[in-house]
N, C-alpha and C positions, 0 to 999 in steps of 0.2 A: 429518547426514553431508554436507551442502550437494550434494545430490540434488535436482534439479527435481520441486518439488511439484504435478502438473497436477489441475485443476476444484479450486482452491479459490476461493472468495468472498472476493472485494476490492471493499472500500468505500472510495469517498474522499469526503469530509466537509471542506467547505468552514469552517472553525473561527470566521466571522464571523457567516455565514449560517445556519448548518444544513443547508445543501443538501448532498444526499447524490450520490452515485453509484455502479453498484453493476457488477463485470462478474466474469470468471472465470478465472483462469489457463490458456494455452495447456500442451499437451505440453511443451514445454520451460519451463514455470513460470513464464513471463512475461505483462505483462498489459500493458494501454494505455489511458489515458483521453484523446479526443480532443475540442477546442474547450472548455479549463478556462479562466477566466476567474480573472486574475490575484487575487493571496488567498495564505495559508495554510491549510492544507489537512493533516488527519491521511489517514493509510491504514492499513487494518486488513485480515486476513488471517485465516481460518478455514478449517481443514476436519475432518470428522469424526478423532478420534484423535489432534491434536496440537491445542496451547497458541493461543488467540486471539490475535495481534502486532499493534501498533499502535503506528507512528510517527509523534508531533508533530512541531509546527512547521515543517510542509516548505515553506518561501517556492517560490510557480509566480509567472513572468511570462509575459505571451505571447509567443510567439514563440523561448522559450527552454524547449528539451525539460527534462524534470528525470526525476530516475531513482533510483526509492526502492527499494532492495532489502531484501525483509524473509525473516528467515529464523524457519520454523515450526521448534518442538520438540513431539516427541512429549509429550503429554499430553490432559488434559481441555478443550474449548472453552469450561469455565467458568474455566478458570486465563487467565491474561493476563502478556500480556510488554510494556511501555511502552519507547518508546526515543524521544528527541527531540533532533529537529532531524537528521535521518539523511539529507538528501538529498542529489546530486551534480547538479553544475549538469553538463550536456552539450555541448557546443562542437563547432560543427557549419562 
């Protein structure tokens, strides 16, 4: 229903390295990863009662915000939804 989904678990996963990072959706559904060291980078989104989401490819540089918006469907956290290359560069 594109409703803010708050306390879900967001991973962002550096796709060179493995390096993980892991934090939690605010009330209003949004979340923030700060000092990412430039890379591709997936994100991924869970919370109990709707479908695991997970966007490749997301190009970060530093210094240039990026802004991956994922949206959950109700389902199992064993179902999965892949989406690539989803992000919006931000101009600041």
């Amino acid at each position: 229903s594109g409703a803010a989904v708050p306390n879900a678990k967001v991973t962002l996963t550096n796709e060179a390295t493995g390096a993980k990072f892991e934090t939690t959706t605010a009330a209003n559904g949004g979340y923030l990863f700060e000092a990412v060291q430039t890379g591709t980078y997936s994100v991924s989104a869970e919370l109990k009662g709707f479908k695991r989401v997970t966007a490749r490819e997301n190009a970060v540089s530093v210094g240039v915000p990026t802004t991956v918006n994922l949206q959950l469907e109700v389902g199992a956290v064993t179902e999965t939804i892949e989406v690539l290359a989803s992000y919006e560069l931000v101009q600041t």
